[in-house]
C-alpha positions as CSV (number, residue, x, y, z in Angstrom):
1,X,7.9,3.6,-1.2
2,X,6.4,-0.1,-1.3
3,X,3.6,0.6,0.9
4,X,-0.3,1.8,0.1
5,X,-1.0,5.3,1.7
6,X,-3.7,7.3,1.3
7,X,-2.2,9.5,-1.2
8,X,-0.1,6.5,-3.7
9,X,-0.2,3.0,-4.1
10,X,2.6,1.4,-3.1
11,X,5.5,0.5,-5.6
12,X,6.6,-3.0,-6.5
13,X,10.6,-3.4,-4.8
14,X,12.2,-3.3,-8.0
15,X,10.6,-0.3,-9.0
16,X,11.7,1.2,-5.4
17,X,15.4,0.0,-5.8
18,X,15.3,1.5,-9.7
19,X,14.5,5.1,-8.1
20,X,16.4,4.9,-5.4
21,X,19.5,4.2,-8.4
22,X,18.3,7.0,-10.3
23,X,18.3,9.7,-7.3
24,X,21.5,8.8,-5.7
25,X,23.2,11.9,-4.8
26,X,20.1,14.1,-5.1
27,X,17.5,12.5,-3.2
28,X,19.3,9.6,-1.3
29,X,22.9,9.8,-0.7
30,X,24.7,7.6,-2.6
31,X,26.8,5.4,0.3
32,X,23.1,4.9,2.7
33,X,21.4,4.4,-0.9
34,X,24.2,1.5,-2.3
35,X,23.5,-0.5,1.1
36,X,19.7,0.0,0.8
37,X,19.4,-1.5,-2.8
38,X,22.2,-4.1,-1.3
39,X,19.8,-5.3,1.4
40,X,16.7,-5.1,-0.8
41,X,18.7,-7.2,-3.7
42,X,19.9,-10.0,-1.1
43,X,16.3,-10.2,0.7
44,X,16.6,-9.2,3.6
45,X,14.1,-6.2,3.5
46,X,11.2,-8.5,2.1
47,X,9.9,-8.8,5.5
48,X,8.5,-5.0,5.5
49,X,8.0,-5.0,1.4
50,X,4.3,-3.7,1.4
51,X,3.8,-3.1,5.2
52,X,1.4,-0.5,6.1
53,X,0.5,0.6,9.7
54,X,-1.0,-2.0,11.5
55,X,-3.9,0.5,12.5
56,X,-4.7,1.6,8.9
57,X,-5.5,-1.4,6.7
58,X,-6.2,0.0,3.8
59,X,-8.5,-1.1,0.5
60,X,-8.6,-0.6,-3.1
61,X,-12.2,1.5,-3.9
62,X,-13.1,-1.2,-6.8
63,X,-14.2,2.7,-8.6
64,X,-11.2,4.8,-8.7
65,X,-8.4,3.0,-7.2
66,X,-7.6,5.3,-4.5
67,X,-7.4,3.7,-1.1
68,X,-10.5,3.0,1.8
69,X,-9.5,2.7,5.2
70,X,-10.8,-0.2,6.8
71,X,-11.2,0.1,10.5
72,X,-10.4,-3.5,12.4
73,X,-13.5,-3.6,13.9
74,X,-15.3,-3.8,10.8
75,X,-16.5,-7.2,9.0
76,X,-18.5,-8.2,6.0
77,X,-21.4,-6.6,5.2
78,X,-20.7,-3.3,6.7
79,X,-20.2,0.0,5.1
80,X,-17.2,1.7,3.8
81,X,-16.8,4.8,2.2
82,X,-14.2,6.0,-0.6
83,X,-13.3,9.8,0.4
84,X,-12.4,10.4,-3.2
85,X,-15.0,8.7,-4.9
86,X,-17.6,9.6,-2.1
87,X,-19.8,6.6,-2.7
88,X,-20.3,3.8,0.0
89,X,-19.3,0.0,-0.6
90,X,-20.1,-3.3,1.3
91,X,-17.4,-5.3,2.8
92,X,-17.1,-8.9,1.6
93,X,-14.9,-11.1,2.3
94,X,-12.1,-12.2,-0.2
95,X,-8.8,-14.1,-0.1
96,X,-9.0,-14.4,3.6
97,X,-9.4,-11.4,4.1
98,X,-12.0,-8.3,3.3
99,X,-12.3,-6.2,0.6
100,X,-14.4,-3.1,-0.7
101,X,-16.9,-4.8,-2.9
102,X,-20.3,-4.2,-3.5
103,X,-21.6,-0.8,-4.5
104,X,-24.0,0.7,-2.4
C-alpha cells in the first residue's frame, strides 16, 4: 500500500494504517490487521515504508504523474519514456539521485 507501482502511487503510512482500520473484518481480518497497525504505530515497519523492488526504480513523469521505470543502468542525460503520457524525458540528476526531467 505505501509503495509506487505502476498502476498507484504509494500511500503515506497513516493513510495505510487508516484503511487497514476501516476494512477490518472485510478486507483484512481483524486480529492479523490489529498487530499490523500495532507494528506500524510503534515503528517497527518504517524500514519497508515506501520500498519498491529493487529492480524497478520507478519515477514521477513531471506531465501526468504516473510512474517511469528507470532501468539501473541508465544515467543523466539519457532517455525515458512515460507509457501513459507517451512522450520521452531526459534524466537529470536531482537530490542524489535521478529524476525524469527535461521534456524531450
Amino acid at each position: 500500500m505505501t509503495s509506487t507501482r505502476p498502476y498507484h502511487k504509494g500511500m503515506t503510512m497513516e493513510a495505510a494504517i487508516e484503511q487497514i482500520a476501516k476494512t477490518l473484518d472485510t478486507q483484512f481480518d481483524r486480529p492479523f490487521g490489529l498487530n499490523f497497525i500495532e507494528l506500524a504505530k510503534s515503528g517497527e515497519l518504517d524500514a519497508i515504508i515506501g520500498h519498491s523492488e529493487a529492480d524497478i526504480p520507478m519515477r514521477d513523469c513531471p506531465i501526468c504523474g504516473p510512474v517511469v521505470v528507470v532501468h539501473m543502468h541508465q544515467k543523466a542525460g539519457d532517455a525515458v519514456f512515460c507509457r501513459v503520457y507517451g512522450n520521452g524525458f531526459s534524466l537529470q540528476k536531482q537530490r542524489g539521485g535521478i529524476e525524469a526531467g527535461t521534456y524531450r
